[in-house]
KEDREN-704772 format. One record per residue (C-alpha): x, y, z. Coordinates in steps of 0.2 Angstrom, whole numbers, padded with zeros to 4 digits, always signed. Example, Ala and Ser with C-alpha at 12.3 -4.5 7.8 and 13.67 -1.06 7.14 Angstrom:
<kolmis>
+0062-0022+0039 +0068-0005+0036 
</kolmis>
This chain:
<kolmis>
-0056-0011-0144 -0043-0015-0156 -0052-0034-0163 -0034-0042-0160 -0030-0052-0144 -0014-0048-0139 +0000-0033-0137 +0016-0032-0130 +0020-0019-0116 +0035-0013-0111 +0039-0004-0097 +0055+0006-0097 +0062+0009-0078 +0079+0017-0070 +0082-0002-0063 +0073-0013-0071 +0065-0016-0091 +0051-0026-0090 +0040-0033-0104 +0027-0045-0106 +0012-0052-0122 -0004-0045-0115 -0022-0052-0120 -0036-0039-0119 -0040-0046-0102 -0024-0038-0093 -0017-0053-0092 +0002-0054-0094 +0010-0070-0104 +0029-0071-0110 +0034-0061-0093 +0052-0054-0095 +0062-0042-0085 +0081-0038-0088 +0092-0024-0079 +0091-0005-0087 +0110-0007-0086 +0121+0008-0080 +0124+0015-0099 +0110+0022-0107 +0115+0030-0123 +0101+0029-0137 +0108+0010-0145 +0108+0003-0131 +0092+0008-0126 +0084+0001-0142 +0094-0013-0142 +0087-0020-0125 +0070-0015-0129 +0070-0025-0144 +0080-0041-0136 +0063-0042-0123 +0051-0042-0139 +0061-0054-0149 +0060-0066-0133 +0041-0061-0130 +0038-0066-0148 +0050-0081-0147 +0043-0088-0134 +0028-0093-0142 +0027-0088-0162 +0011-0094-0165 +0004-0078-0156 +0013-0065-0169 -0003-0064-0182 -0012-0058-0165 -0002-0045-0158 -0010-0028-0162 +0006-0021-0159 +0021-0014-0144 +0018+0000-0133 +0031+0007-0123 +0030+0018-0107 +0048+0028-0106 +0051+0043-0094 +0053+0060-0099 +0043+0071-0111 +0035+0062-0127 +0026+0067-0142 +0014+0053-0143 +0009+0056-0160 +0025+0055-0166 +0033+0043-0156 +0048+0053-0153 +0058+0054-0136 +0057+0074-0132 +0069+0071-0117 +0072+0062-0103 +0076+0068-0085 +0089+0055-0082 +0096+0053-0099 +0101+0068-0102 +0109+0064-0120 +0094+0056-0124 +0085+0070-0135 +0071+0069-0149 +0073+0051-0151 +0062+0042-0165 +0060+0026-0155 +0042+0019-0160 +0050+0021-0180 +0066+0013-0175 +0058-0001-0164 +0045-0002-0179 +0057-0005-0192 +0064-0018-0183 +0051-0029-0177 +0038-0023-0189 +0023-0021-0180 +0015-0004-0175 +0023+0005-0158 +0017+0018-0148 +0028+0026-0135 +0021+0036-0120 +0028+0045-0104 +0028+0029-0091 +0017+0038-0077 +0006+0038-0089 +0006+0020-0094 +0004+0015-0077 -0011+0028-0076 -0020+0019-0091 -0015+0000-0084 -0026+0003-0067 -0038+0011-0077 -0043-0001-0090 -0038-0017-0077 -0034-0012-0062 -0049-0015-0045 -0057+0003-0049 -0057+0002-0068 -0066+0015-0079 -0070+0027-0068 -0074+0045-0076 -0060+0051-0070 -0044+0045-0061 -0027+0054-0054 -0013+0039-0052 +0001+0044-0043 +0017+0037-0044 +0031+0037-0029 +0048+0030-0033 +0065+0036-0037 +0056+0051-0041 +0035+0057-0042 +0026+0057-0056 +0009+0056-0062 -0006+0051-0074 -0020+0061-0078 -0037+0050-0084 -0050+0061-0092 -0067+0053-0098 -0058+0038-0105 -0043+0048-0111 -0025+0051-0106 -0026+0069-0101 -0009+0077-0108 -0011+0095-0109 -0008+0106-0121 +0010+0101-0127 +0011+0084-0118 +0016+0088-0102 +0002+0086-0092 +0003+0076-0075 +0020+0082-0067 +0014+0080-0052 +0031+0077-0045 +0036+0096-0047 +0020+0105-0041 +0029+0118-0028 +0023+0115-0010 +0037+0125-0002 +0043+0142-0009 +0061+0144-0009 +0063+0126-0005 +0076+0113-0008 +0083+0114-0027 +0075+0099-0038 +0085+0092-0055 +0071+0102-0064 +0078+0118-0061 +0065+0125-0048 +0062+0123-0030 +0052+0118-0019 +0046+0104-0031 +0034+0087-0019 +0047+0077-0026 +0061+0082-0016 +0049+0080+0002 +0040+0065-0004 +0048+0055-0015 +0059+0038-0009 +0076+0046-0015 +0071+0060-0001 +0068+0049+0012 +0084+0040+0008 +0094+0058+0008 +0084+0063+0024 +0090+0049+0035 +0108+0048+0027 +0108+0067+0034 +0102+0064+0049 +0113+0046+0051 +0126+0056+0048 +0122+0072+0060 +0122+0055+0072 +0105+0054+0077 +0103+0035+0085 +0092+0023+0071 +0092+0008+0068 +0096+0010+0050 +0109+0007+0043 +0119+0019+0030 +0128+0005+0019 +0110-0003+0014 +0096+0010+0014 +0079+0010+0003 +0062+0017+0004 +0058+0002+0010 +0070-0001+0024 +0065+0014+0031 +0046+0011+0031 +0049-0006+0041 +0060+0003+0054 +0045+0014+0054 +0033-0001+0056 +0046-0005+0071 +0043+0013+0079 +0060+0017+0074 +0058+0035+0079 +0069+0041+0065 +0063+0032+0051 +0044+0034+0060 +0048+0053+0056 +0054+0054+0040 +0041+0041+0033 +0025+0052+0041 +0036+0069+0032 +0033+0061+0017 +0015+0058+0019 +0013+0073+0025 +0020+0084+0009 +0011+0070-0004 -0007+0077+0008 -0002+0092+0002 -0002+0089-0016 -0017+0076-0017 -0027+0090-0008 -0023+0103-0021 -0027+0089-0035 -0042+0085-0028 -0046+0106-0028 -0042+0108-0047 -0049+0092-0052 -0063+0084-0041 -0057+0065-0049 -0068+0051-0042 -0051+0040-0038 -0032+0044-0033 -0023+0027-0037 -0006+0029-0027 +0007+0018-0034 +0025+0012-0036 +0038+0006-0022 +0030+0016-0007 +0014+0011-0013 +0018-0006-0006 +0017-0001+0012 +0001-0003+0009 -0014+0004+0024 +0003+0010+0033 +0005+0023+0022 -0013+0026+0014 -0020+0028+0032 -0011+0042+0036 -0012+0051+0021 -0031+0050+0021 -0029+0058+0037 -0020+0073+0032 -0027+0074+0016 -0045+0077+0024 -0037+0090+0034 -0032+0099+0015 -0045+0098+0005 -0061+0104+0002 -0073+0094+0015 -0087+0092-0002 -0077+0087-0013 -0064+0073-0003 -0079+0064+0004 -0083+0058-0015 -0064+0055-0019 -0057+0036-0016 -0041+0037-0012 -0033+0018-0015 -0016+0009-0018 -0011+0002-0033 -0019-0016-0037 -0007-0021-0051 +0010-0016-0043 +0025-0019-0055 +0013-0024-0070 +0003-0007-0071 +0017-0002-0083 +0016-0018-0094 -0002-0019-0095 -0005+0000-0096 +0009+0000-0114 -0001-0014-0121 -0018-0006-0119 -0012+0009-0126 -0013-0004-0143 -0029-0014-0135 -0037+0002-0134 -0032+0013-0145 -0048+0019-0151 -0051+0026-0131 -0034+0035-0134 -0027+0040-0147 
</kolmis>
């Protein structure tokens, strides 16, 4: 444990950036969140990474001699070590990018940078309900699905850093083409962008919903489903459906003690775990689900932030 108090984390989303001073308890001070912004070219990603730590710090300077240091989570493929920005799935220009020395130079404190499924994997498990467990699977459903891989008190990340993309295990051969270049990938049948393009389909085949197509979430379409819209009902137990797939096939291949389900859908809470305990014991090896917890999130949006700044807190569990 790193003998400082506090770290700043930032956690970099496709909506919102937020960032916060975190003390080795979890718990966040200095909150900030700003919009990602529709242009995401390289300055202005560093530029708005460094306005939230320079109104962290500012907030209250007198806590600077503590901060270990800043650690990021950003999406994409990251070389850890290095701190460089392999690439990014939605920012396609955004290749081998040196941002913990650029950030670094400029704030001069130590910065780590890590994959943001990852960050949110580490945050429940250092302070989240079921923390330290031995091992732990977080999955996280939004925009798109990805995952964090916790092996005896270490980010698992695989041989060249890619470990945890859970989001493209195939659960359907020849199925519908992903942005990764394969098919059939869980993210296109359980992520919320496939629920959205699901009932925008089927909206516009003219199948009677109460949604509505000019304002449609993840989230709208779980409280149609709440309502026993039968559409929305539908599309919502698809998407449980496809992720029992994949949590089966983890629990399989890894036998962890917990699956932390988190992001956006994360927040439907027992409406969506029920099910997918359900289906999931149907999958799975009856032995080894029995001993696998199966829970939500218990630090929501802040997983990120927290999990960034332990990254520094804990650095000697990590690196």
């Amino acid at each position: 444990m790193n003998k400082k108090k506090f770290a700043i984390g930032i956690d970099f989303g496709g909506t919102n950036i937020r960032g916060g001073l975190v003390d080795n308890t979890g718990k966040i001070k200095n909150y900030i969140k700003i919009s990602t912004g529709s242009q995401k070219n390289y300055q202005e990603i560093k530029n708005k990474i460094i306005f939230i730590l320079n109104k962290v710090i500012s907030k209250n300077s007198s806590f600077k001699k503590n901060i270990a240091g800043v650690g990021i989570g950003f999406p994409g493929l990251i070389d850890v070590q290095r701190g460089i920005i392999i690439k990014s799935p939605n920012l396609p220009d955004l290749r081998n990018a040196p941002l913990a020395l650029d950030i670094a130079k400029k704030i001069e404190l130590p910065v780590v940078v890590e994959n943001d499924a990852n960050t949110i994997a580490w945050g429940e498990y250092c302070c989240g309900k079921y923390k330290n467990p031995e091992s732990m699977i977080c999955i996280t459903i939004g925009t798109g699905i990805g995952g964090g891989i916790i092996i005896n008190n270490n980010i698992w990340r695989g041989f060249s850093n890619t470990a945890g993309e859970i989001g493209h295990m195939i659960i359907k051969e020849n199925g519908i083409k992903c942005g990764c270049g394969s098919r059939g990938c869980l993210e296109q049948y359980a992520s919320a962008s496939a629920m959205i393009r699901d009932a925008e389909k089927a909206i516009k085949r003219g199948v009677k919903t109460s949604l509505n197509l000019n304002k449609l979430t993840a989230f709208d379409i779980y409280k149609a489903a709440k309502k026993n819209d039968i559409l929305a009902k539908k599309i919502f137990l698809s998407s449980v459906h496809y992720l029992s797939l994949g949590i089966a096939s983890l629990i399989n291949s890894f036998n962890p003690e917990i699956i932390v389900i988190a992001g956006g859908v994360a927040k439907a809470g027992s409406f969506y775990i029920s099910p997918l305990k359900k289906e999931v014991y149907m999958y799975a090896y009856t032995s080894l689900i029995n001993k696998t917890k199966i829970v939500k999130s218990t630090l929501g949006d802040c997983a990120g932030i927290i999990g960034s700044a332990f990254l520094i807190l804990n650095a000697d569990l990590n690196l």
